[in-house]
KOLGU-696886 format. One line per field, with one value per residue: residue number from 1; residue in one letter; x, z, y of N, C-alpha, C in turn. Coordinates in pm, 1 decimal. Last residue first. Example, Ala and Ser with C-alpha at 12.3 -4.5 7.8 and 13.67 -1.06 7.14 Angstrom:
<pts>
torgu: 2 / 1
titor: s / a
n_east: 1285.0 / 1319.0
n_up: 708.0 / 780.0
n_north: -225.0 / -569.0
ca_east: 1367.0 / 1230.0
ca_up: 714.0 / 780.0
ca_north: -106.0 / -450.0
c_east: 1290.0 / 1320.0
c_up: 787.0 / 780.0
c_north: 3.0 / -330.0
</pts>
This chain:
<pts>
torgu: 144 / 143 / 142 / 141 / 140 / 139 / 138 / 137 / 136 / 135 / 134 / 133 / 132 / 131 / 130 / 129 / 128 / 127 / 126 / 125 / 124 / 123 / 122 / 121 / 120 / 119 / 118 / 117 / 116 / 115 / 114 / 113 / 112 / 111 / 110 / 109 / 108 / 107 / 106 / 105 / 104 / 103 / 102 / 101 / 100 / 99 / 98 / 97 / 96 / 95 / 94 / 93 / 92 / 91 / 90 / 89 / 88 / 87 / 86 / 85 / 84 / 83 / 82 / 81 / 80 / 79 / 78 / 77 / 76 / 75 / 74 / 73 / 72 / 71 / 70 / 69 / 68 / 67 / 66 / 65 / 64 / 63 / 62 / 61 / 60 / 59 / 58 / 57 / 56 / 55 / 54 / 53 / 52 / 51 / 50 / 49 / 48 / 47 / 46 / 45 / 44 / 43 / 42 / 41 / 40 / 39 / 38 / 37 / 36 / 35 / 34 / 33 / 32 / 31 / 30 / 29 / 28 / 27 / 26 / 25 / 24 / 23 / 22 / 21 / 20 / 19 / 18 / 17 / 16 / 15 / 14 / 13 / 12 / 11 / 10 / 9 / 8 / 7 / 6 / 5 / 4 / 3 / 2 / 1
titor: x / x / x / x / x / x / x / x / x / x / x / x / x / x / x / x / x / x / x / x / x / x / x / x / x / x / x / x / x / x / x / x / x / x / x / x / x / x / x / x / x / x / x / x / x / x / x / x / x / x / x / x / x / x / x / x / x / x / x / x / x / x / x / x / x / x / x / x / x / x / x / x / x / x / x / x / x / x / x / x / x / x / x / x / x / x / x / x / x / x / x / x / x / x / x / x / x / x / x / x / x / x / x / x / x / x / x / x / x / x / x / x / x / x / x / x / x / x / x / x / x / x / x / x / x / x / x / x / x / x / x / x / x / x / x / x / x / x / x / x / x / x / x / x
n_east: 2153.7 / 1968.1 / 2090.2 / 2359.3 / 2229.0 / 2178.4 / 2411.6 / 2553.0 / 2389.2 / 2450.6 / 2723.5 / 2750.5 / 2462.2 / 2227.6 / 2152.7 / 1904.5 / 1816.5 / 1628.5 / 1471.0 / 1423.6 / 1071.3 / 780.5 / 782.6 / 611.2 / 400.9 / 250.4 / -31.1 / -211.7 / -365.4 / -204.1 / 149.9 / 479.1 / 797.1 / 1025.7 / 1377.2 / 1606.8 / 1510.3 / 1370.6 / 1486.4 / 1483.5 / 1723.0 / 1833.0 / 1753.4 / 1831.2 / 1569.4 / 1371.2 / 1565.8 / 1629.4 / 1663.7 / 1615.3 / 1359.3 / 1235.8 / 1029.8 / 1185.8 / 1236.4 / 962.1 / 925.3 / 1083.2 / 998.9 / 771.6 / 822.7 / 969.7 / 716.8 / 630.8 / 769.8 / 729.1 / 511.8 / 454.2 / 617.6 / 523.2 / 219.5 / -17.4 / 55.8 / 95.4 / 432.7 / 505.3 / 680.6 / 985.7 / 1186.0 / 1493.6 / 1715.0 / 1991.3 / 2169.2 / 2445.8 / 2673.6 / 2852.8 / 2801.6 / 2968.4 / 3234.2 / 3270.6 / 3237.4 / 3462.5 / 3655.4 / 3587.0 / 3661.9 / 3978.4 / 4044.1 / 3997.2 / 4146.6 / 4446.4 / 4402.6 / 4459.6 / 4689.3 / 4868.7 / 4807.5 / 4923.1 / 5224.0 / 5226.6 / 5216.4 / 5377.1 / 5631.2 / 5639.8 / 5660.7 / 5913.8 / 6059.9 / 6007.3 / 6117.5 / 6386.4 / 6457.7 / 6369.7 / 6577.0 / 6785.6 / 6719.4 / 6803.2 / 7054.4 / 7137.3 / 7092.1 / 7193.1 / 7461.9 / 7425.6 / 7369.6 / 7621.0 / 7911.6 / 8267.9 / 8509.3 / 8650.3 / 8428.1 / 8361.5 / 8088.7 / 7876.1 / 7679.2 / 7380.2 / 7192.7 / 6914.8
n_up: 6474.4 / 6317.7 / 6263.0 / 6169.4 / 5988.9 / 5816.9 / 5778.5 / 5599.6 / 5384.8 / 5280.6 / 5249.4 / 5050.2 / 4780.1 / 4715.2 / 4847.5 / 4776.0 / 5070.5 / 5104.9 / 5362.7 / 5389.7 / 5426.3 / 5656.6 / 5734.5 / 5523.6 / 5302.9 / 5243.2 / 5064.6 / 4854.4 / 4946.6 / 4885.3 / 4926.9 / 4790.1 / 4822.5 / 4683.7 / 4801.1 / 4874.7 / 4964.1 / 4758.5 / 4709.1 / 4590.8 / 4481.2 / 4571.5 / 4722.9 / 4683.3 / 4624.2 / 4815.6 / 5072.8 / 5457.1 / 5703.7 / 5917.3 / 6052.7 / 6105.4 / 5904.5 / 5665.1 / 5674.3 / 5618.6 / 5359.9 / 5246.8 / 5255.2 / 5173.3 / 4906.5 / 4777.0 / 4825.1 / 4632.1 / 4393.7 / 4353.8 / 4342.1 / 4085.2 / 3971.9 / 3981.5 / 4078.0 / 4288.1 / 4617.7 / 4911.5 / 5013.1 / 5398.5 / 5626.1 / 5731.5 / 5865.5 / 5872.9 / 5597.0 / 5469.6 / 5268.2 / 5050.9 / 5017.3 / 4977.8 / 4713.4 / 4590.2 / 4669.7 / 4543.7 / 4318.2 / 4277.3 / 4306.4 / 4102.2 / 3849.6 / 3974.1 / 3892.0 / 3637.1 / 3538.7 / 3643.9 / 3456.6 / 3220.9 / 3251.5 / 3253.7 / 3021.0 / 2878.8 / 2958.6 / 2835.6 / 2585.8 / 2516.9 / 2605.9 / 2384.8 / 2168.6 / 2197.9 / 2163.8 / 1875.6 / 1775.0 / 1815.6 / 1654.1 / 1400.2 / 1398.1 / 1388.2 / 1233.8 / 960.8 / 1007.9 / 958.7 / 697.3 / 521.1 / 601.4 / 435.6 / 210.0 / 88.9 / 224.4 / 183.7 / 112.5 / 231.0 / 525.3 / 782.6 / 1006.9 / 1184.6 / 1463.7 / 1558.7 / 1834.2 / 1989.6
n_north: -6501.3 / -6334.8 / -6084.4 / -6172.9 / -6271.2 / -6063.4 / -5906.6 / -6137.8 / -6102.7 / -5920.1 / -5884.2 / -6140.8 / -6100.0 / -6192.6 / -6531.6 / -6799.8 / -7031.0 / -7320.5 / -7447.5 / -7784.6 / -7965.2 / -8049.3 / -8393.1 / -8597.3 / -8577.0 / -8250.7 / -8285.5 / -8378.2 / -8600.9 / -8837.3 / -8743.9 / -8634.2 / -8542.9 / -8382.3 / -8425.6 / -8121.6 / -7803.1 / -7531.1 / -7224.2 / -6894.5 / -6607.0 / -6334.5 / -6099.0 / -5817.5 / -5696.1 / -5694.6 / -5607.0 / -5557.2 / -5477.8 / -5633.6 / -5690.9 / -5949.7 / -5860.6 / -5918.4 / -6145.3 / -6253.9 / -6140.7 / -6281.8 / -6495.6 / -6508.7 / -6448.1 / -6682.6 / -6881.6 / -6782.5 / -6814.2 / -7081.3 / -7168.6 / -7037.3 / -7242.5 / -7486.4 / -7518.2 / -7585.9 / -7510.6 / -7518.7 / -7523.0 / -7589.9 / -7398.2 / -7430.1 / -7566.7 / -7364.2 / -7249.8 / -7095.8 / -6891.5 / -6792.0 / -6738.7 / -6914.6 / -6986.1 / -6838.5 / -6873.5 / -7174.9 / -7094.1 / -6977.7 / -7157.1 / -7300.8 / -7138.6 / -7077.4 / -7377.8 / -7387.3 / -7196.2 / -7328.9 / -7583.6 / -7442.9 / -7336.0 / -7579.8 / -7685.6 / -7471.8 / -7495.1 / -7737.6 / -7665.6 / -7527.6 / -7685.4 / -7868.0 / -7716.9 / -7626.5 / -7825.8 / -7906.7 / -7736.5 / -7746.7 / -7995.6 / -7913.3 / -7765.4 / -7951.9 / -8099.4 / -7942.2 / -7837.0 / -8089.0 / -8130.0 / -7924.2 / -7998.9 / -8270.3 / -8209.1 / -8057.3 / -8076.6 / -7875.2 / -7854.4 / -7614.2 / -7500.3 / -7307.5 / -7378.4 / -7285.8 / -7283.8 / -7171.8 / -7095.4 / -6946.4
ca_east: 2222.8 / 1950.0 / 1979.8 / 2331.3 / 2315.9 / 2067.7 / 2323.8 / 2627.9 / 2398.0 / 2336.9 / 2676.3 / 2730.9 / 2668.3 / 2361.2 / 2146.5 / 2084.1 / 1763.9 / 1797.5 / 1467.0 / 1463.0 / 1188.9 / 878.0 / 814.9 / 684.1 / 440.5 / 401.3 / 47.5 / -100.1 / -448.4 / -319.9 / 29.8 / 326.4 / 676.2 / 925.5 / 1289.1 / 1545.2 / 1622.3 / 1331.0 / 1398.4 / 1513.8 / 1634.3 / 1810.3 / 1724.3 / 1914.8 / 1661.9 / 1349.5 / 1475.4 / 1678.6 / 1687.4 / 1754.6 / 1423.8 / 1342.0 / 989.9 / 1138.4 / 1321.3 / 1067.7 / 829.0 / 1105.3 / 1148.4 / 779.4 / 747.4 / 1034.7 / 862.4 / 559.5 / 708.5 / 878.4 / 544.9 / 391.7 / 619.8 / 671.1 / 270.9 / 64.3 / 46.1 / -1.5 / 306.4 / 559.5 / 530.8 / 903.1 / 1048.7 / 1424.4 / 1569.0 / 1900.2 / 2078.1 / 2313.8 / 2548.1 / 2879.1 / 2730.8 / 2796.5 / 3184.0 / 3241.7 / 3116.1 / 3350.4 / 3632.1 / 3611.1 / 3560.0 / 3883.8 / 4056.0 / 3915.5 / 3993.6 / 4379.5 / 4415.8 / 4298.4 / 4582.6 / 4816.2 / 4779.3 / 4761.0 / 5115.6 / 5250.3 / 5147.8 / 5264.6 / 5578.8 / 5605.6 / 5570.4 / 5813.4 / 6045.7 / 5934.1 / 6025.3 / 6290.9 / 6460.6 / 6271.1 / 6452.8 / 6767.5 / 6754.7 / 6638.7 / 6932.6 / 7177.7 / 7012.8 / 7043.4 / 7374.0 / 7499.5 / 7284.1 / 7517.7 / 7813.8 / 8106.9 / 8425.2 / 8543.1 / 8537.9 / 8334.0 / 8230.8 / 7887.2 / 7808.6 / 7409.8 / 7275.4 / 6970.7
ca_up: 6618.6 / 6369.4 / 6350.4 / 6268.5 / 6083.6 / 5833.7 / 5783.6 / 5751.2 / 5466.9 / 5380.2 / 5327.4 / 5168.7 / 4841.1 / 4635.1 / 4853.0 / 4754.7 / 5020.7 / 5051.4 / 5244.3 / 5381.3 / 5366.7 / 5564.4 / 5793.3 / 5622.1 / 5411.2 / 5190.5 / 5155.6 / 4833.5 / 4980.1 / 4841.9 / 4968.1 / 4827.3 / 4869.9 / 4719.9 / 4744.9 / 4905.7 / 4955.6 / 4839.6 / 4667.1 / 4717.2 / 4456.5 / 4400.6 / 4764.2 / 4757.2 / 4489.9 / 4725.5 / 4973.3 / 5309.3 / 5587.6 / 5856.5 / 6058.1 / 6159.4 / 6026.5 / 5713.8 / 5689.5 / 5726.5 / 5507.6 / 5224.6 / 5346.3 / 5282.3 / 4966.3 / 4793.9 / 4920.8 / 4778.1 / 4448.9 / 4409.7 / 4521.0 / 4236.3 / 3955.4 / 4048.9 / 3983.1 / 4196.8 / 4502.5 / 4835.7 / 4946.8 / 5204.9 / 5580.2 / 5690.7 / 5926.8 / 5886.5 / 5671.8 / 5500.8 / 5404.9 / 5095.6 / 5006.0 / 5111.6 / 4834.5 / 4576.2 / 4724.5 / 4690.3 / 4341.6 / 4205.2 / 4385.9 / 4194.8 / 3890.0 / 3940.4 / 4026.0 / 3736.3 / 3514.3 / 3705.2 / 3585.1 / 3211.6 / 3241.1 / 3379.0 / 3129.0 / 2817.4 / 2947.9 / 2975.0 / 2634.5 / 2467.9 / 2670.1 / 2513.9 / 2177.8 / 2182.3 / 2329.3 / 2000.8 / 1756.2 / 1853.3 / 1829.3 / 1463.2 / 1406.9 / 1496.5 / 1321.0 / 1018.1 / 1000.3 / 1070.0 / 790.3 / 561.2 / 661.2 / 607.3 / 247.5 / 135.7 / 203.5 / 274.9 / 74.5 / 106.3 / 491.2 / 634.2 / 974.7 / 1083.3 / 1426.5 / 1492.1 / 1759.7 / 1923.3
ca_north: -6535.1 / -6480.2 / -6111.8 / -6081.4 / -6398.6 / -6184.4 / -5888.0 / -6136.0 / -6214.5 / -5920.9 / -5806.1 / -6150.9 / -6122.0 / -6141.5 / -6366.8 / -6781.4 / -6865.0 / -7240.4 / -7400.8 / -7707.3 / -8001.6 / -7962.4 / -8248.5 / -8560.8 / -8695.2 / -8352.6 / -8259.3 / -8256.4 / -8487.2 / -8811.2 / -8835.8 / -8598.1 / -8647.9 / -8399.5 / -8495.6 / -8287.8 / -7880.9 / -7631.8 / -7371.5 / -6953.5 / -6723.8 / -6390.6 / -6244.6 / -5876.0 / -5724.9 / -5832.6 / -5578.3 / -5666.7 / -5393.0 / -5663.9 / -5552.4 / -5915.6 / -5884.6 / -5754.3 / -6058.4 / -6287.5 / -6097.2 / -6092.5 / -6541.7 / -6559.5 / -6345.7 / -6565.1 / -6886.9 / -6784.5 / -6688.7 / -6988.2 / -7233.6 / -6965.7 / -7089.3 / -7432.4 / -7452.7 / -7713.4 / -7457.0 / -7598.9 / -7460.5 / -7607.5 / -7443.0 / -7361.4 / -7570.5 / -7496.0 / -7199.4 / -7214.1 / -6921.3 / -6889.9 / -6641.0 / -6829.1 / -7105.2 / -6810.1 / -6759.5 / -7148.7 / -7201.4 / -6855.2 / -7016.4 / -7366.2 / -7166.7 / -7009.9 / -7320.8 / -7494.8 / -7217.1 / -7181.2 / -7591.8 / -7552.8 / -7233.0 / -7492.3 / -7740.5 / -7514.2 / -7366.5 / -7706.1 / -7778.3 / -7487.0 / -7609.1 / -7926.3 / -7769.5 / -7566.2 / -7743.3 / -7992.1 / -7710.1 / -7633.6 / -7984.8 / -8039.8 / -7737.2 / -7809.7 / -8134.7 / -7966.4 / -7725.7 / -8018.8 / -8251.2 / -7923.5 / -7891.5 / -8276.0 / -8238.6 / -7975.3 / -8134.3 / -7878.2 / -7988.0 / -7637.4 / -7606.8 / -7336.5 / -7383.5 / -7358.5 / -7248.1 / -7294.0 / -7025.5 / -7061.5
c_east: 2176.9 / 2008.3 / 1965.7 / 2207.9 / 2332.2 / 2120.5 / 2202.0 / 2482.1 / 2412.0 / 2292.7 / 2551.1 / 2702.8 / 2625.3 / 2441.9 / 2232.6 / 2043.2 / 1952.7 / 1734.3 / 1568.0 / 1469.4 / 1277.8 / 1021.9 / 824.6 / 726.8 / 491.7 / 399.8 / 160.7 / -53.9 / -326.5 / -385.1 / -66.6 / 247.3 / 594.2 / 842.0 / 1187.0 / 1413.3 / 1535.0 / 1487.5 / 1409.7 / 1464.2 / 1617.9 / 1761.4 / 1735.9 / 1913.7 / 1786.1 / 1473.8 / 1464.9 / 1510.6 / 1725.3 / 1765.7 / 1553.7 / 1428.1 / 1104.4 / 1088.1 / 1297.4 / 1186.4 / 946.3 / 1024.0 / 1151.9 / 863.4 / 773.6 / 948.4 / 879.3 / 637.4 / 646.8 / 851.9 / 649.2 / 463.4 / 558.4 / 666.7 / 379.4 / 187.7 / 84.2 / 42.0 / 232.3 / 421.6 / 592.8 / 771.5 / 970.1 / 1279.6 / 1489.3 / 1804.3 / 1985.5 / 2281.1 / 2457.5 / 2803.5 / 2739.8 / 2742.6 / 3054.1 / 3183.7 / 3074.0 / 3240.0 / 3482.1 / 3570.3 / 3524.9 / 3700.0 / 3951.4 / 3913.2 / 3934.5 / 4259.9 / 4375.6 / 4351.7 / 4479.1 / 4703.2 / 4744.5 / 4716.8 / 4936.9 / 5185.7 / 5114.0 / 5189.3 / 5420.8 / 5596.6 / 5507.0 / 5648.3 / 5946.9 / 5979.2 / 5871.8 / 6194.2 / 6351.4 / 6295.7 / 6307.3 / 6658.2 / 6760.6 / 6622.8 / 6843.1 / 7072.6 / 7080.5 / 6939.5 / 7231.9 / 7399.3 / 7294.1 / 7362.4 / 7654.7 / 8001.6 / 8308.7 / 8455.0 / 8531.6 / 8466.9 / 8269.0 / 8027.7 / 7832.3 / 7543.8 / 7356.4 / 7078.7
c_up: 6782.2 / 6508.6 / 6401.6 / 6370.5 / 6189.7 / 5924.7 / 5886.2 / 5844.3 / 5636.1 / 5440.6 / 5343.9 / 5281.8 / 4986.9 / 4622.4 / 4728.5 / 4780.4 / 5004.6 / 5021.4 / 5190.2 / 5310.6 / 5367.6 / 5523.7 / 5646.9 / 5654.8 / 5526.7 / 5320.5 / 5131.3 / 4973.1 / 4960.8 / 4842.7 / 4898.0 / 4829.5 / 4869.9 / 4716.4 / 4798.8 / 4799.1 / 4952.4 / 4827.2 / 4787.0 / 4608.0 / 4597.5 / 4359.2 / 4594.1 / 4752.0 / 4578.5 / 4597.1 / 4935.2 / 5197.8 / 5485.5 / 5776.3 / 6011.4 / 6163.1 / 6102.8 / 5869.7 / 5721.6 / 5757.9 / 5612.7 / 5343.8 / 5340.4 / 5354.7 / 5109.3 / 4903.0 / 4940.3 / 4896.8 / 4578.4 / 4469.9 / 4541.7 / 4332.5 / 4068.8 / 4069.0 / 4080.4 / 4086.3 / 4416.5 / 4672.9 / 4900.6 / 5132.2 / 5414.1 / 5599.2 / 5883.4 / 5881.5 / 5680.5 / 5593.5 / 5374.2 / 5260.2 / 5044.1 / 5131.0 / 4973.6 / 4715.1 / 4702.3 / 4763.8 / 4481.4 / 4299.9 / 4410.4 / 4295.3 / 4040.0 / 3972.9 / 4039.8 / 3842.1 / 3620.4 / 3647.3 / 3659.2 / 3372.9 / 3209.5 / 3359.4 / 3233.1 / 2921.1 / 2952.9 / 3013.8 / 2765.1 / 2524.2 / 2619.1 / 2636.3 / 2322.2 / 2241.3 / 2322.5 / 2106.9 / 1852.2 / 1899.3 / 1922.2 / 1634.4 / 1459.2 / 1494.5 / 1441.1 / 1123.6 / 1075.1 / 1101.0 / 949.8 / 663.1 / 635.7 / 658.4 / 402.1 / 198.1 / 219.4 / 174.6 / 130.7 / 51.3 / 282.0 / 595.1 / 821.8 / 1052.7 / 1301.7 / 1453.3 / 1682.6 / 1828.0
c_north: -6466.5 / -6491.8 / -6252.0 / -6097.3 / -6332.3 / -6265.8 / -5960.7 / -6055.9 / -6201.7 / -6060.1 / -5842.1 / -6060.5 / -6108.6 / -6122.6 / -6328.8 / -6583.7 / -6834.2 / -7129.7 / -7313.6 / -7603.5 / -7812.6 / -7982.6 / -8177.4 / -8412.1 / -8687.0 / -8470.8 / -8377.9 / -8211.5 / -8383.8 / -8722.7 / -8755.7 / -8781.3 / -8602.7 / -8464.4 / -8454.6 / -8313.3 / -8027.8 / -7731.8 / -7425.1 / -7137.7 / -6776.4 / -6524.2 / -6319.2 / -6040.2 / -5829.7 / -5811.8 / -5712.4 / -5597.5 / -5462.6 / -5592.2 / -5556.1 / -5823.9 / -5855.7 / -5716.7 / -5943.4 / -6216.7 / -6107.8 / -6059.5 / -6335.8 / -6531.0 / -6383.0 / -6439.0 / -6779.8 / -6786.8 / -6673.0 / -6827.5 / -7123.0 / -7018.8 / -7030.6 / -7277.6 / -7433.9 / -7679.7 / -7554.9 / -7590.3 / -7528.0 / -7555.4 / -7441.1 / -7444.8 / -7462.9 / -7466.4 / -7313.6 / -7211.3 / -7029.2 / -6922.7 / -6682.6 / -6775.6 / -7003.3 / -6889.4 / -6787.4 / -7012.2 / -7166.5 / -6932.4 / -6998.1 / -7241.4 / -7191.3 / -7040.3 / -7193.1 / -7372.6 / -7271.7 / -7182.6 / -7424.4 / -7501.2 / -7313.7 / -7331.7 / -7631.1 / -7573.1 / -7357.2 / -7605.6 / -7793.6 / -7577.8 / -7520.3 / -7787.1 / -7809.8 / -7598.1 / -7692.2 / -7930.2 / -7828.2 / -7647.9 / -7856.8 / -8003.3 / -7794.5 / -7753.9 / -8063.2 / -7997.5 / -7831.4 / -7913.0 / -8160.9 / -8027.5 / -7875.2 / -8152.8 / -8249.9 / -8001.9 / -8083.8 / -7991.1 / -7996.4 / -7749.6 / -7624.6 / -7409.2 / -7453.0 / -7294.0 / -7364.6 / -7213.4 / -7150.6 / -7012.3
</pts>
């Protein structure tokens, strides 16, 4: 920014300080509207980011029909029963999967129970999230 002032002797000294401010005020709103612009598109790369981050975890996940649901009245054991179920199931299938690889499993859908703790209808799905996808691909290996 460069303000050319030209010296005259009758200069007015409120003229240049309404010129100064005027140039400043101008500044100081580009300013602004790009601090603004800036703020936008780095909210916008977060999203995106996240957005990523959602889709690689979901890439980790196996789904598993028609597995037997647990008696168990405690979330805590049904998860643990699962998890043992799906580490058998894998071991069975010789995929070289540990229990550090499987970082959760649940149940997909609404659980129904009738009178005797069975569920109403078929078994409900079961999500097994992995840790990344080498053992995934791993696990799809065998499946397929």
């Amino acid at each position: 920014m460069q303000i050319e002032v030209k010296s005259t002797q009758n200069t007015d000294p409120i003229k240049f300080s309404e010129i100064i401010k005027q140039e400043l005020e101008n500044t100081l709103s580009t300013s602004q509207s790009q601090i603004q612009e800036i703020n936008h598109k780095l909210n916008e790369t977060r999203n995106n980011l996240q957005e990523d981050q959602d889709k690689e975890a979901r890439r980790n996940n196996i789904i598993i029909y028609r597995i037997p649901e647990s008696d168990a009245s405690c979330i805590e054991e049904r998860k643990m029963m699962y998890n043992r179920f799906v580490l058998g199931l894998l071991t069975k299938m010789e995929v070289g999967v540990c229990e550090n690889y499987i970082r959760g499993s649940f149940r997909l859908g609404k659980w129904s129970m009738n009178g005797d703790a069975r569920p109403e209808t078929s078994p409900r799905p079961l999500l097994v999230q992995l840790t990344n996808r080498t053992e995934k691909k791993l696990d799809y290996g065998k499946f397929v």
